[in-house]
C-alpha positions in Angstrom: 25.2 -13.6 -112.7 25.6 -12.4 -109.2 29.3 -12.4 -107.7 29.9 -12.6 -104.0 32.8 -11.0 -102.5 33.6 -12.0 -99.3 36.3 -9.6 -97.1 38.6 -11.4 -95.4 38.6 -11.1 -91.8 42.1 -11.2 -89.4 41.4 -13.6 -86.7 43.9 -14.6 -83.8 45.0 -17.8 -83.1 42.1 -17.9 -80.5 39.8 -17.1 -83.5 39.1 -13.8 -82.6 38.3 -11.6 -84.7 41.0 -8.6 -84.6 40.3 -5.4 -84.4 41.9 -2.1 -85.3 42.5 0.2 -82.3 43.2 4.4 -83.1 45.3 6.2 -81.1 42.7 7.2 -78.4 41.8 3.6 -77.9 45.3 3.3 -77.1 46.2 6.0 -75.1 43.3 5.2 -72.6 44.9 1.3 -72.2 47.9 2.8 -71.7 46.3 5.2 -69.0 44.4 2.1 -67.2 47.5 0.3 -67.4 50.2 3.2 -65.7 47.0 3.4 -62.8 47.2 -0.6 -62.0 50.7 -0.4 -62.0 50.9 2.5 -59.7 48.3 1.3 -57.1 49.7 -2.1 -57.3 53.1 -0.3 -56.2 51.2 2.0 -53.8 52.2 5.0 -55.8 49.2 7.0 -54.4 50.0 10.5 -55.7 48.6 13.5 -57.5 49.6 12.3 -60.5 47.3 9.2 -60.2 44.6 11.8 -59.2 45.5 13.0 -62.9 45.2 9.5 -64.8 42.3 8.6 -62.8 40.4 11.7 -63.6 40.8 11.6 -67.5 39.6 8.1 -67.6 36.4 9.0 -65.3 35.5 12.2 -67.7 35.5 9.7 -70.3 33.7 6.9 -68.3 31.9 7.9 -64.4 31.0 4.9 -63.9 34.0 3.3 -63.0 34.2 2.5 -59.3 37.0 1.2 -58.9 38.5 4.5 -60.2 37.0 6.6 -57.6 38.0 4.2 -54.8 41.4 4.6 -55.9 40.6 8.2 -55.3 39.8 8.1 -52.3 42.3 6.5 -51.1 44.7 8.4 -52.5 42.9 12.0 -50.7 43.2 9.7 -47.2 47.1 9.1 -48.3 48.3 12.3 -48.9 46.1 14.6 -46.8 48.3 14.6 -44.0 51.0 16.4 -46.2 49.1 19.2 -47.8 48.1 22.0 -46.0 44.4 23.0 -45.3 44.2 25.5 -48.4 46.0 23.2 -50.5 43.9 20.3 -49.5 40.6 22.6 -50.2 42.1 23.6 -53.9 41.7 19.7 -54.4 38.5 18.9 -52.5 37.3 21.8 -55.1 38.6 20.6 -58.2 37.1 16.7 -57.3 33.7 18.4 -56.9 34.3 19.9 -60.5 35.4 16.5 -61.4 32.2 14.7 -60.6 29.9 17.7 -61.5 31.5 17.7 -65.3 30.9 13.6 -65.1 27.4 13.8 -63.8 26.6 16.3 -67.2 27.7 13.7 -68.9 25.6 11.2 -67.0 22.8 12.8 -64.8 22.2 9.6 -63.0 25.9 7.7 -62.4 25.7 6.4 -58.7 29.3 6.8 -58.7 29.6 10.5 -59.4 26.6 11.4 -56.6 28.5 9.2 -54.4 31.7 10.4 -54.9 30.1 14.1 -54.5 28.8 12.9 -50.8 31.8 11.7 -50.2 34.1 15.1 -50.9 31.6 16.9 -48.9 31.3 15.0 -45.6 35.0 14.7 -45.6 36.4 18.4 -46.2 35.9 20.4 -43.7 34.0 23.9 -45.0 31.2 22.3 -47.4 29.0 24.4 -48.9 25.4 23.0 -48.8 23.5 25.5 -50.2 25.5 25.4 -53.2 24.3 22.1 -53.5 21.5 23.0 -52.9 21.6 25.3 -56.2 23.1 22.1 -57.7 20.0 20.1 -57.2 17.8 22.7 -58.4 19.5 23.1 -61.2 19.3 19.2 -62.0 16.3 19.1 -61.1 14.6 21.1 -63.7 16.8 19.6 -66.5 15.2 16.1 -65.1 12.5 16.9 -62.4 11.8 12.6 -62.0 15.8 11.8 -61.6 15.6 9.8 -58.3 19.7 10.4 -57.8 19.1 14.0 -57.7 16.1 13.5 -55.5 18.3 10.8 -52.8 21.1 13.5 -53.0 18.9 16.4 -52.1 17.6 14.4 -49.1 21.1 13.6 -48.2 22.1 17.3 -48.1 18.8 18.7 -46.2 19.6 15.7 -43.8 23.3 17.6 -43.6 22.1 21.5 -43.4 18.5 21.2 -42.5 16.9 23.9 -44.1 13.1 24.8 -43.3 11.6 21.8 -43.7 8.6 23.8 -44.9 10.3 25.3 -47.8 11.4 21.7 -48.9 7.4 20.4 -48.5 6.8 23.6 -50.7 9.6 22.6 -53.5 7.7 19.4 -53.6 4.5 21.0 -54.1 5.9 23.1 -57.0 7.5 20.2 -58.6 4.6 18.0 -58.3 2.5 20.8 -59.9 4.6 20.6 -63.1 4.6 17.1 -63.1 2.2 14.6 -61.5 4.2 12.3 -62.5 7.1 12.0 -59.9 7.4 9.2 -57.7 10.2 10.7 -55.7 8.6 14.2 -55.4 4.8 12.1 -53.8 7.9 9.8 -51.2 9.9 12.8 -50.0 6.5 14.8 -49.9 5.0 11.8 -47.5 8.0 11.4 -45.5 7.9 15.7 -44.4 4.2 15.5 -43.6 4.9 13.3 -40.7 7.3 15.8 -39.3 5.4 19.2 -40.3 1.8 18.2 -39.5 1.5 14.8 -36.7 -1.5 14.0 -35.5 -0.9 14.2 -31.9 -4.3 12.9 -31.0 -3.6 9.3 -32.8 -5.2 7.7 -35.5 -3.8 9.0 -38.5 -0.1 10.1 -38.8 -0.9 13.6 -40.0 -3.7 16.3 -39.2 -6.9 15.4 -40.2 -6.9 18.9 -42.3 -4.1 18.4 -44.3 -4.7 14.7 -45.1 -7.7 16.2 -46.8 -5.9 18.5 -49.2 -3.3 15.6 -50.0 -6.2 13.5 -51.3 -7.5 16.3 -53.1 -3.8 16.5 -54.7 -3.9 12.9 -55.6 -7.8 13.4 -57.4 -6.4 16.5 -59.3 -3.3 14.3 -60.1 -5.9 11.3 -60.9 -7.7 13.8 -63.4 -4.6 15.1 -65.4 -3.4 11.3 -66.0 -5.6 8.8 -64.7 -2.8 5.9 -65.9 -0.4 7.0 -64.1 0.3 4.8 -60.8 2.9 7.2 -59.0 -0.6 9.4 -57.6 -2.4 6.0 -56.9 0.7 4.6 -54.6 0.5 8.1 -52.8 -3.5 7.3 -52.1 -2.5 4.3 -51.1 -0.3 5.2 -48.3 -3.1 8.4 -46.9 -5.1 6.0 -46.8 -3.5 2.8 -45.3 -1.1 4.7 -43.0 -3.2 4.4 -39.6 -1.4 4.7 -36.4 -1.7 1.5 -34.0 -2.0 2.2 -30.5 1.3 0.3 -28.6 -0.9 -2.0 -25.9 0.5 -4.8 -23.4 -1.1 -8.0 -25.4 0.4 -10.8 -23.0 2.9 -11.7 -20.1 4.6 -14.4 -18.9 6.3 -15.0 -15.5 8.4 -17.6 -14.8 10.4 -18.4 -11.7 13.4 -16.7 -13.4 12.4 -14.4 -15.8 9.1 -12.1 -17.2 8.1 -12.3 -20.4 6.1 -8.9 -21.6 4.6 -8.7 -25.3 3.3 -5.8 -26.9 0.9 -4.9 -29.7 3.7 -3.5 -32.2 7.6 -3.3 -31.7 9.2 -0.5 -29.6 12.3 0.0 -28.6 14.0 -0.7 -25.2 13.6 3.2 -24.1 9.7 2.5 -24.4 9.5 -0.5 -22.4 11.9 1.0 -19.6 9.6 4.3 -19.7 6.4 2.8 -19.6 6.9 -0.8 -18.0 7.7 -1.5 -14.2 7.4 -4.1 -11.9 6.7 -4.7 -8.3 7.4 -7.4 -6.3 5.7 -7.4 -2.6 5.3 -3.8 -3.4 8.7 -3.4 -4.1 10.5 -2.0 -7.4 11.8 -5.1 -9.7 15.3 -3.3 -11.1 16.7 -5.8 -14.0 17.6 -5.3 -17.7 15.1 -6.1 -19.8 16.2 -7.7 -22.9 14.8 -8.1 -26.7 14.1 -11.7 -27.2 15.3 -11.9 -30.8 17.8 -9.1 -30.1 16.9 -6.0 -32.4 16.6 -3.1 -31.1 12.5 -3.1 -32.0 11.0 -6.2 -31.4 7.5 -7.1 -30.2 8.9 -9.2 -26.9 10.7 -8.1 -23.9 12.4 -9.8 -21.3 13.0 -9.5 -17.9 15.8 -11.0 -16.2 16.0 -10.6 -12.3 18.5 -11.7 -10.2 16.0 -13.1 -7.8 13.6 -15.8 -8.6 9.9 -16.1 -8.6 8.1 -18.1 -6.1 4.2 -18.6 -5.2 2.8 -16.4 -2.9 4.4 -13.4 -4.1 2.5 -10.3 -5.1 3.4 -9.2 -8.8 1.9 -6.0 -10.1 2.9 -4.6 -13.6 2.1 -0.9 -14.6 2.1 0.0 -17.8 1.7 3.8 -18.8 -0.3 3.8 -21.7 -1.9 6.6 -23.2 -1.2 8.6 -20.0 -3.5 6.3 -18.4 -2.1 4.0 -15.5 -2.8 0.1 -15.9 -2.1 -2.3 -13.3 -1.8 -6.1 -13.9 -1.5 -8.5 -10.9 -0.8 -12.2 -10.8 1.5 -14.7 -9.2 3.8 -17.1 -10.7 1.8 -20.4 -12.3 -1.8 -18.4 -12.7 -3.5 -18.5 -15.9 -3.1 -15.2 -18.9 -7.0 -15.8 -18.4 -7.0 -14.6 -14.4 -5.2 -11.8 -14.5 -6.9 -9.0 -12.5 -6.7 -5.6 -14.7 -7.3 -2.2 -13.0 -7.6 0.7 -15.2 -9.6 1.6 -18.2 -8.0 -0.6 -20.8 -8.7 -4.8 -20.4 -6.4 -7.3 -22.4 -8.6 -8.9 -24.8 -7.9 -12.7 -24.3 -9.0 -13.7 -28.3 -6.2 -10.8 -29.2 -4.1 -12.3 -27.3 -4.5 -15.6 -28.5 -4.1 -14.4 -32.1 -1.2 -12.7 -31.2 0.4 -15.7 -29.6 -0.2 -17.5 -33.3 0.9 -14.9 -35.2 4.7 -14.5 -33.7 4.7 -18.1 -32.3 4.3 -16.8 -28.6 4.3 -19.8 -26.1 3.2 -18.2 -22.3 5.6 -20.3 -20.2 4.0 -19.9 -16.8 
């Protein structure tokens, strides 16, 4: 005969089920409960520093903690002095580096770690540096480590060759780094450009990164981090900026280009003549970003027939002169230079970003 024994179990008058807390468990309420009470008074003092800190060494990855941080550093950093107020920018970086052994990849602890630094006034990058490296080859795919080590290089921009070279290193012990292959593409395009166009780096060193991604492709032919890599060498071709269509209306022109630029292109590169003379207006975006595909040009003046409009666009160090008059067809535009506007591209152009010529 089998007997059951069933333990009874304490419930609330809610039903739920009680349970037993220890002393710890306790302690650490009481600790979240003096920090509400103290913010929600404004107490913002060292000693919520203190009650803040124990909680996060149990637990990074409570924002709201390290808000109330720092606000309390804004609070009281007009009373300390600057070696006092560099004792406790110190002990904070000790605070998040103890929490991010605990957890390698809490957003809150890099963050708070960026935040210390670009807010005292005598960081020390090459310490993190050190930090990074040392992180690094505990975990050598943790994308925090990688996003902070971009944020400090951004902040003491060290030889931007020696950072392509750490890459290198890393990747060589591990193919299988997707944040080693993007920080590796985004240095090429400073180290080695291809000023001649086409692709975005020299044609020599484009080589030896595909001959990285075969070697990679060899070692582990599953792995896809390699095989997003190719696909950027390969599908990362440079399109020439060209003047694709223009409009001119009695009160405004209308310029569209190939790709969006910015307004420092278009006022570099475009300028208009009116009877021979210079057309000075604003030219504005005409969905209002600051790179956008359409520009337009307001002038004060308005547009009749019989005027002589001639637009120069500098492109590829080569001069290109448009002429027309008000009410002419995109199709009758005389071009002079060695570039012609390809009416078809400019038709599909008009399709794909809903471009109506208003002439």
């Amino acid at each position: 005969m089998m007997v059951m024994v069933l333990e009874r179990v304490n419930c609330d008058q809610h039903g739920r089920v009680k349970v037993r807390t220890t002393e710890e468990e306790k302690a650490r309420i009481e600790k979240e409960r003096q920090e509400k009470v103290k913010r929600k008074e404004n107490e913002l003092d060292t000693e919520l520093l203190e009650l803040t800190g124990k909680v996060l060494m149990s637990n990074p990855d409570i924002n709201t903690l390290w808000n109330i941080r720092r606000e309390i550093f804004l609070h009281i950093r007009k009373d300390y002095s600057e070696v006092e107020l560099t004792k406790m920018y110190d002990d904070e970086l000790s605070i998040t580096e103890y929490c991010l052994k605990k957890n390698p990849k809490s957003y809150c602890a890099w963050h708070q770690r960026m935040w210390v630094l670009t807010t005292r006034s005598d960081p020390d990058w090459k310490n993190e540096l050190d930090l990074c490296n040392t992180y690094l080859k505990l975990d050598e795919r943790n994308f925090h480590t990688w996003n902070y080590r971009r944020f400090v290089v951004s902040q003491c921009k060290p030889p931007l060759q020696d950072e392509f070279d750490y890459t290198t290193e890393k990747l060589l012990d591990n193919f299988s780094n997707y944040s080693a292959w993007h920080y590796r593409s985004k240095m090429l395009l400073h180290l080695y450009p291809d000023v001649e166009g086409g692709r975005p780096i020299q044609d020599i060193h484009h080589k030896h990164e595909l001959k990285m991604v075969i070697n990679a492709a060899f070692t582990d032919p599953d792995d896809t981090s390699a095989w997003f890599y190719q696909r950027w060498l390969l599908g990362a071709v440079k399109t020439s900026i060209n003047l694709v269509a223009c409009a001119v209306t009695e009160s405004k022109i209308t310029v569209a280009f190939s790709k969006p630029v910015p307004l420092g292109y278009v006022q570099s590169s475009t300028q208009i003549f009116i009877n021979n003379n210079v057309l000075n207006a604003e030219w504005i975006s005409c969905c209002g970003y600051q790179y956008d595909s359409l520009w337009i040009l307001k002038q004060k003046v308005d547009l009749i027939g019989g005027m002589d409009i001639k637009i120069l666009i500098l492109r590829n160090n080569k001069l290109n002169t448009l002429k027309g008059f008000p009410n002419i067809n995109l199709e009758k535009l005389d071009i002079q230079g060695n570039d012609e506007i390809n009416v078809d591209e400019v038709e599909q152009f008009k399709q794909d970003h809903k471009f109506v010529t208003i002439f």
